[in-house]
C-alpha positions as a printed Julia matrix, in Angstrom:
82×3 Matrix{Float64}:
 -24.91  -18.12   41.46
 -21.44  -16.54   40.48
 -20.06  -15.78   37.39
 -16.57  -16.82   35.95
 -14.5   -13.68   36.22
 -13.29  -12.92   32.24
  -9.78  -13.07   31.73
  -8.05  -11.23   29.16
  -4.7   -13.53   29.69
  -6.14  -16.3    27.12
  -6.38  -13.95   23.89
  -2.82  -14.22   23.45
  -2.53  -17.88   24.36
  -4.63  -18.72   21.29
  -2.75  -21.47   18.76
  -5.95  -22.02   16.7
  -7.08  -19.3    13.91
 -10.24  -18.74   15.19
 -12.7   -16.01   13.8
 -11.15  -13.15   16.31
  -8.9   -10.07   14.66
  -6.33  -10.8    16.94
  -5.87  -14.27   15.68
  -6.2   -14.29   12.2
  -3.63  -11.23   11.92
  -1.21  -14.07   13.31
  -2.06  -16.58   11.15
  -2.18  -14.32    8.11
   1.63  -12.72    9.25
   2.6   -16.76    9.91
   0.86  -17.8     6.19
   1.45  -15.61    3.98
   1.09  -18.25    1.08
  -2.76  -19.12    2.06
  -3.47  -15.52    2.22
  -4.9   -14.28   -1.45
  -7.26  -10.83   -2.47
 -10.62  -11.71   -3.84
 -10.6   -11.79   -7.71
 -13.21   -9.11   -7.16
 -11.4    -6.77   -5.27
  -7.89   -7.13   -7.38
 -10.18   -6.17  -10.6
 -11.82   -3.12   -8.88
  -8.04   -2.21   -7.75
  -6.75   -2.72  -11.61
  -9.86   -0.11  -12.79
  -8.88    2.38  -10.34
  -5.22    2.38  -11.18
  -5.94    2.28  -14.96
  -8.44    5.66  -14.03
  -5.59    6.54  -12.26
  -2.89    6.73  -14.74
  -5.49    8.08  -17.33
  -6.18   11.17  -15.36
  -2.67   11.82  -14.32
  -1.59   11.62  -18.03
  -4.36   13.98  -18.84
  -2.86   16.76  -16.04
   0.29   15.93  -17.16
  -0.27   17.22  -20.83
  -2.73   19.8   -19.99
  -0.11   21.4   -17.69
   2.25   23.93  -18.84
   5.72   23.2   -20.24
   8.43   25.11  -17.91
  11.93   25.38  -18.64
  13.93   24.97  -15.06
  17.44   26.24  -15.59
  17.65   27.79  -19.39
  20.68   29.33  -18.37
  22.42   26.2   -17.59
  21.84   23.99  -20.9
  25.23   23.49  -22.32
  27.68   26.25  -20.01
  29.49   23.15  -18.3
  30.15   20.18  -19.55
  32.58   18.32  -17.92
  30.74   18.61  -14.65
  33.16   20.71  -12.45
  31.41   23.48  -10.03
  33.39   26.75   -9.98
């Protein structure tokens, strides 16, 4: 009894989404419409960005004010370089 020798030459001969990675990449790049996130998944994203922001804000004030170029504030005007 012989086997059927696997080819590899069919993957990308595939016009049918079938339940391979290779395929429904395609079909997702080709309908981009059909493709939507899970209402799940776009609420846990919205909760991490709002924790996010929250602790970024909270660095943000607990840092230390710095003042970049004091000597700078108000010598030149007009915007010329000497």
């Amino acid at each position: 009894m012989t086997r059927k020798k696997k080819t590899r030459s069919l993957a990308d001969k595939v016009t049918i989404r079938t339940g391979r990675r290779k395929d429904f990449k395609k079909w997702r790049h080709d309908n981009p419409d059909q493709v939507t996130s899970s209402r799940r998944f776009v609420a846990k994203k919205q909760q991490q960005r709002k924790l996010q922001a929250v602790r970024k804000l909270a660095r943000q004030q607990e840092g230390q004010n710095i003042i970049i170029h004091p000597d700078k504030e108000g010598d030149n005007p007009s915007g010329e370089h000497s």
